[in-house]
C-alpha positions in Angstrom: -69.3 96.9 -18.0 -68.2 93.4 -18.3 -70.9 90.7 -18.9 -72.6 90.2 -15.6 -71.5 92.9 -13.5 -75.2 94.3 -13.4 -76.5 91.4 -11.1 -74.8 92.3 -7.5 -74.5 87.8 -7.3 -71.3 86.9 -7.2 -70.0 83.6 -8.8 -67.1 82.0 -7.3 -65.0 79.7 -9.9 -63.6 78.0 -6.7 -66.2 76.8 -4.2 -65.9 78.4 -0.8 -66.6 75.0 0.6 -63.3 73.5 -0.8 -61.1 75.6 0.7 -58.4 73.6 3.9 -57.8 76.1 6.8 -55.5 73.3 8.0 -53.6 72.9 4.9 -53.6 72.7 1.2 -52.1 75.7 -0.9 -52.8 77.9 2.5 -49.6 79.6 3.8 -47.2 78.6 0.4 -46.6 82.3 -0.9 -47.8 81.0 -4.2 -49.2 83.5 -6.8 -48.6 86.9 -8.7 -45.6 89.3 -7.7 -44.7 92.2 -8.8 -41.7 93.2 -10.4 -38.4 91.9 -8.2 -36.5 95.3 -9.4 -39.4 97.4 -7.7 -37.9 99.5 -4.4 -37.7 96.7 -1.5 -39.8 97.2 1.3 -38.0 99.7 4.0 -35.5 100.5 1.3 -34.5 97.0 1.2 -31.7 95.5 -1.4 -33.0 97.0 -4.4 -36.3 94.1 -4.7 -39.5 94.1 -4.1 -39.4 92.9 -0.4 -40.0 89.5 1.2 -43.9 89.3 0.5 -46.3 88.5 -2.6 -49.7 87.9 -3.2 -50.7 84.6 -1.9 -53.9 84.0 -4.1 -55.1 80.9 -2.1 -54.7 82.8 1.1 -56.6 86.4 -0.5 -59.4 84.1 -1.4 -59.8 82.2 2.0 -59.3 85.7 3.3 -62.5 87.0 0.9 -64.8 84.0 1.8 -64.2 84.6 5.7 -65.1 88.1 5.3 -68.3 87.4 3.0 -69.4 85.0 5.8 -68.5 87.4 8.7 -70.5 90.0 7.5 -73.5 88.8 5.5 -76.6 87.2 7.4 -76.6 84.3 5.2 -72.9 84.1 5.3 -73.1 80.1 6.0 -74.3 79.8 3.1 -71.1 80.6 1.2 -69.3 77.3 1.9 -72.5 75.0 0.8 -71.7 76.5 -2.7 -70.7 74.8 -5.5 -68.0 76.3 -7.9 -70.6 78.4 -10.8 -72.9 79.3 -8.7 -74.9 82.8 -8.0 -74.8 83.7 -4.4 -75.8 87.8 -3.3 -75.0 89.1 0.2 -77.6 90.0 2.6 -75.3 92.4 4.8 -75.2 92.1 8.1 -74.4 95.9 10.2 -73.9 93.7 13.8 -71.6 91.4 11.6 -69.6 94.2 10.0 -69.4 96.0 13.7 -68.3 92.7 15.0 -65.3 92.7 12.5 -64.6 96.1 12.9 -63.9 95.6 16.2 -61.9 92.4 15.9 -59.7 94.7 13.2 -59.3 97.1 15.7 -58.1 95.3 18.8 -54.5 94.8 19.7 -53.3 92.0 17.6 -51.9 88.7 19.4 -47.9 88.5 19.1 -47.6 85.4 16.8 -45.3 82.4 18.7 -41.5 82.4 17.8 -42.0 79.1 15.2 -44.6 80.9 13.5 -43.7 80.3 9.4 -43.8 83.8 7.3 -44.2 83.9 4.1 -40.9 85.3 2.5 -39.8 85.8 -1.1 
């Protein structure tokens, strides 16, 4: 175990608070990829395939999910970076975002931007 990983808090570096939904690093394919001579997706050209991991977009993604199914989910984005925070889960939450993962998805509008590598 890794220093601190008895206590079921969890620390955010970045505060939840801080993050733009409007803006900001959201959406700019920035972050970790994998190596480009991996098998493309569908075959592809030889390369990974058009997508990475966005780390801004994984951690808005996180913080959304913390807040959808914990009771005191609200409370993530009052947080400042450092500090201790613990989950008090929420089963009509989580049911909620089950079913939200399971409905049809909306088709996205022709102009929509992807994010491509």
């Amino acid at each position: 175990m890794l220093p601190g990983q008895a206590d079921p808090a969890l620390v955010f570096a970045t505060a939840p608070g801080s993050l733009d939904p409007h803006g900001g690093r959201l959406g700019t394919c920035s972050g970790w990829l994998p190596n480009p001579g991996m098998p493309g997706q569908n075959g592809g050209n030889g390369r990974y395939g058009w997508y990475g991991y966005a780390n801004d977009d994984i951690f808005f993604l996180e913080s959304c999910l913390y807040s959808q199914v914990c009771r005191n989910g609200d409370e993530l984005f009052a947080l400042g970076a450092g500090e201790h925070w613990r989950c008090q889960f929420s089963k009509s939450g989580f049911r909620e975002l089950q079913r939200v993962l399971l409905d049809e998805p909306a088709r996205l509008p022709a102009d929509t931007r992807i994010c491509r590598h």
